[in-house]
PAMARNU-731646 format. One line per 4 residues: their letters; for each residue x, z negated, y of C-alpha. Coordinates in nm, 2 decimals, padded with zeros to 4 digits, always signed. Each point is the difference from the previous one (the first is absolute). Layout:
// residues N
A) X Z Y; ...
This chain:
// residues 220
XXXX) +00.00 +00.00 +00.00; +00.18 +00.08 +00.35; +00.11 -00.29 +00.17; -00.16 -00.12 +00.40
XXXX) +00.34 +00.10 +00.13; +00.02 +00.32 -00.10; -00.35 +00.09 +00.06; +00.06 -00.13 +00.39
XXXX) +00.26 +00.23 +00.03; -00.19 +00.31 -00.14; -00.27 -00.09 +00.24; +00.24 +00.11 +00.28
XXXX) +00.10 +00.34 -00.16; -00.14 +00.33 +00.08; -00.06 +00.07 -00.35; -00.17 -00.36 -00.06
XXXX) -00.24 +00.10 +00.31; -00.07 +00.35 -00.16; -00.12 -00.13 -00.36; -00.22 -00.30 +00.20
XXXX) -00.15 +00.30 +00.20; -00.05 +00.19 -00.32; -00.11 -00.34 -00.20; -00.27 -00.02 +00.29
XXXX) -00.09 +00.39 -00.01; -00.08 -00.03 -00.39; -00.20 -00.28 +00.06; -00.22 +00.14 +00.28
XXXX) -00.05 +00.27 -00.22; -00.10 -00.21 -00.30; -00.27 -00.16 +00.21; -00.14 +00.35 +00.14
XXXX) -00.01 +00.05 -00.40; -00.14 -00.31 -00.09; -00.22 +00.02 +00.28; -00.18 +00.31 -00.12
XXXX) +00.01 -00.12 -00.39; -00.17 -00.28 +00.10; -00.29 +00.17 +00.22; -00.05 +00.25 -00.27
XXXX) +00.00 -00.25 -00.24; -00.29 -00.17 +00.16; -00.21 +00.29 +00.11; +00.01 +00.18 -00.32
XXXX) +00.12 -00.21 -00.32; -00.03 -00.39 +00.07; -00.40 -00.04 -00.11; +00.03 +00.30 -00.26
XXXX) +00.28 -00.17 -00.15; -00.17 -00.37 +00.04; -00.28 +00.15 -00.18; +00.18 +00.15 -00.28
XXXX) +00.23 -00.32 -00.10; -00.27 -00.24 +00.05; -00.02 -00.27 -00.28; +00.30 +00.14 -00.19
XXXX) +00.19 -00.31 +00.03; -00.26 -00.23 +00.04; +00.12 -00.19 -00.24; +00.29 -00.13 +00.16
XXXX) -00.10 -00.25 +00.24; +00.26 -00.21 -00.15; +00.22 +00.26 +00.13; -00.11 -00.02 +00.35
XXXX) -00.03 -00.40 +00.04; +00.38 +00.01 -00.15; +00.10 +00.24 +00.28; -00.24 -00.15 +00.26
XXXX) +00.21 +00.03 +00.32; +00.00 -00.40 +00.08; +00.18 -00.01 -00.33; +00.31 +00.28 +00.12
XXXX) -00.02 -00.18 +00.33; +00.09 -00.32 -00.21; +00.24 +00.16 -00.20; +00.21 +00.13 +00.24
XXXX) -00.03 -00.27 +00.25; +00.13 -00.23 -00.30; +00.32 +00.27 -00.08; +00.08 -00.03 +00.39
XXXX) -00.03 -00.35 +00.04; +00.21 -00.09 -00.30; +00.28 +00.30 +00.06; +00.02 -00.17 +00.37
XXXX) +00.05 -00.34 -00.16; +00.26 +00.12 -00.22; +00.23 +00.15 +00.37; -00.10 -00.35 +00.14
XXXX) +00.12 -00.15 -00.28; +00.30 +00.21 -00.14; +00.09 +00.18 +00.35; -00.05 +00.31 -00.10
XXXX) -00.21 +00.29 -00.16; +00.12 +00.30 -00.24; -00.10 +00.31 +00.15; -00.26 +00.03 -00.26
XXXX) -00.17 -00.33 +00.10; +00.01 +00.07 +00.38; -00.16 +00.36 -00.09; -00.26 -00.17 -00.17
XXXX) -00.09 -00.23 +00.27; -00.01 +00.24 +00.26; -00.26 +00.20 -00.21; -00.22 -00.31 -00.08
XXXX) -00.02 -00.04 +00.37; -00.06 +00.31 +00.14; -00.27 +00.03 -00.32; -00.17 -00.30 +00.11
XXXX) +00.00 +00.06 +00.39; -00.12 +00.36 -00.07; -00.29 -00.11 -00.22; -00.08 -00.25 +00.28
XXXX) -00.03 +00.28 +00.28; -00.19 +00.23 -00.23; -00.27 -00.22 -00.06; -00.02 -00.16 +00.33
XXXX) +00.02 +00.26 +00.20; -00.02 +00.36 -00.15; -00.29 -00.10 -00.25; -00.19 -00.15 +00.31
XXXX) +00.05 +00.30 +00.19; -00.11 +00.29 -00.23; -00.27 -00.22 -00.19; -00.01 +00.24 -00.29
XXXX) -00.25 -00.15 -00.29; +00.16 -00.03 -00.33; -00.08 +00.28 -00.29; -00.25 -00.26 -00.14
XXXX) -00.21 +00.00 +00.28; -00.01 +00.37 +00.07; -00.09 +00.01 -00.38; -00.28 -00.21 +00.13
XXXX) -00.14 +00.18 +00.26; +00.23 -00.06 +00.29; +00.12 +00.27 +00.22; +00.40 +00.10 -00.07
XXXX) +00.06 +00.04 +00.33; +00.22 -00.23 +00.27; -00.13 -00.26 +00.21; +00.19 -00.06 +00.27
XXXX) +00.10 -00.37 +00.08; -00.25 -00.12 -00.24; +00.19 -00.04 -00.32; +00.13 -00.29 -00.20
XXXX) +00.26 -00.14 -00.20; -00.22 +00.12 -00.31; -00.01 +00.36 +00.15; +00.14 +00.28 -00.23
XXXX) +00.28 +00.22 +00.31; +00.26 -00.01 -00.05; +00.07 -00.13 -00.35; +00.13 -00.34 +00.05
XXXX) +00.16 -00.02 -00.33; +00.18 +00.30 +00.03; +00.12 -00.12 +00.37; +00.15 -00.30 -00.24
XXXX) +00.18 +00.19 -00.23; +00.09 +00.25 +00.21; +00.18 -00.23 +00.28; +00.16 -00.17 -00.29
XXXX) +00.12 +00.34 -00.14; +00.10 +00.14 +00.28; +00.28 -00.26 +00.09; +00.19 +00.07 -00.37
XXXX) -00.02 +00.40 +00.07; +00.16 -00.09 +00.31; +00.29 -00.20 -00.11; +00.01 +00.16 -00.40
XXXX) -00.07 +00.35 +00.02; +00.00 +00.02 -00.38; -00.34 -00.26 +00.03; -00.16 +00.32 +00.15
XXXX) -00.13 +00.18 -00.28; -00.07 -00.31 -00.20; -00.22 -00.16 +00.28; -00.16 +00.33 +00.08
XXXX) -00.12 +00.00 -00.37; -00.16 -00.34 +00.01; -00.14 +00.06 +00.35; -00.17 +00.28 -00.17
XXXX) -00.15 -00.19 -00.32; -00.11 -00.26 +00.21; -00.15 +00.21 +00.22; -00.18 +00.18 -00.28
XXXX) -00.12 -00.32 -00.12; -00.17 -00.11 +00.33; -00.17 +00.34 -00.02; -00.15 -00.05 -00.35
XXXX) -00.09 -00.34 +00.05; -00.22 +00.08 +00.25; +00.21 -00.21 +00.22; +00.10 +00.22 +00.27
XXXX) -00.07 +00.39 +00.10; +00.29 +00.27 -00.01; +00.02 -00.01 +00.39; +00.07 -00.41 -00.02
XXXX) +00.30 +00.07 -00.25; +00.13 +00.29 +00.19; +00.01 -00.20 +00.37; +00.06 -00.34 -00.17
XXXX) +00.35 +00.18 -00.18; +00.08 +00.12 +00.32; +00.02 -00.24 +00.23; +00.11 -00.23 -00.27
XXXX) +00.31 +00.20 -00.08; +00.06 +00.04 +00.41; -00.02 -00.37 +00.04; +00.27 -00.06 -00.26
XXXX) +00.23 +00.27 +00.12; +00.00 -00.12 +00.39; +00.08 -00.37 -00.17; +00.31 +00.11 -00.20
XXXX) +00.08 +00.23 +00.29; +00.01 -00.32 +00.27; +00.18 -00.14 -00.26; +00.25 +00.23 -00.02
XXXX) +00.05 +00.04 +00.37; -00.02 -00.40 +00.12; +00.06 -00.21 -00.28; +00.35 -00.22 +00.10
């Protein structure tokens, strides 16, 4: 992993400026992609798809209370807490462990803004209750933490994700494959609609790349 020094004095380099300016020009252009997945997504396919998986994995309620988001919340509030006991305690972190609690954070504090904020503003009702009779459409400022845009697990895992592909580059295909199961999963389970998965990834994945890149340029 490169070292604070080193990245400090890239920062000043012509090249180091080039690739940030490129690093910023691919990401503009993932969310004019993302952007337009996502609208499609929930013009055209979100219901029709809602419709089509509904009750597959009804079954599995297990499955959802296990992966309720209080209990993520917990378990990576618990990881943090205990890898920032063991610096207090020991003085110092492998780069591993300070990885990890970088992505715990930015996970949780993610999650938090998503369903504080974004969830309030778009108020878009869950797949259940458009299977119900409720209109799939967005209602502005009148949402709720329970609303379905954007996906909040996916803002979770996402953040969280986003942090290792920043520091590992090897973690990227790995974590792009388990974004994608999971994400699959909150489709079938009637959980969430394709356009909550689709902005919920997104911003999740930008979250944890602006962390490990604030990392990279201020960390002492």
């Amino acid at each position: 992993m490169q070292d604070v020094g080193s990245s400090r004095q890239q920062n000043g380099n012509p090249s180091k400026r080039k690739t940030l300016r490129v690093s910023y020009l691919a990401w503009l252009l993932s969310l004019l992609i993302c952007t337009l997945a996502t609208a499609v997504a929930f013009l055209y396919f979100d219901v029709s798809i809602a419709t089509r998986v509904h009750g597959i994995l009804s079954s599995a309620q297990s499955l959802a209370r296990g992966f309720a988001s209080a209990i993520l919340l917990g378990i990576e509030t618990a990881i943090a807490l205990a890898l920032i006991f063991i610096r207090m305690t020991r003085g110092y972190l492998l780069p591993l462990g300070r990885v990890t609690v970088i992505a715990c954070l930015t996970s949780v504090c993610a999650y938090a803004i998503n369903d504080t904020t974004l969830k309030f503003f778009f108020g878009v009702p869950g797949p259940a209750a458009v299977l119900h009779g409720a209109r799939h459409t967005f209602h502005i400022l009148g949402g709720s933490p329970g609303s379905s845009f954007p996906s909040g697990h996916m803002v979770l895992a996402g953040a969280f994700a986003g942090v290792f592909m920043r520091f590992y580059r090897t973690s990227i295909v790995p974590f792009s494959i388990l974004l994608l199961i999971a994400a699959a999963l909150l489709i079938v389970g009637d959980w969430h609609f394709l356009s909550d998965v689709i902005a919920g990834t997104f911003l999740g994945i930008s979250a944890g790349l602006l962390a490990g890149e604030l990392w990279f340029v201020h960390a002492n």
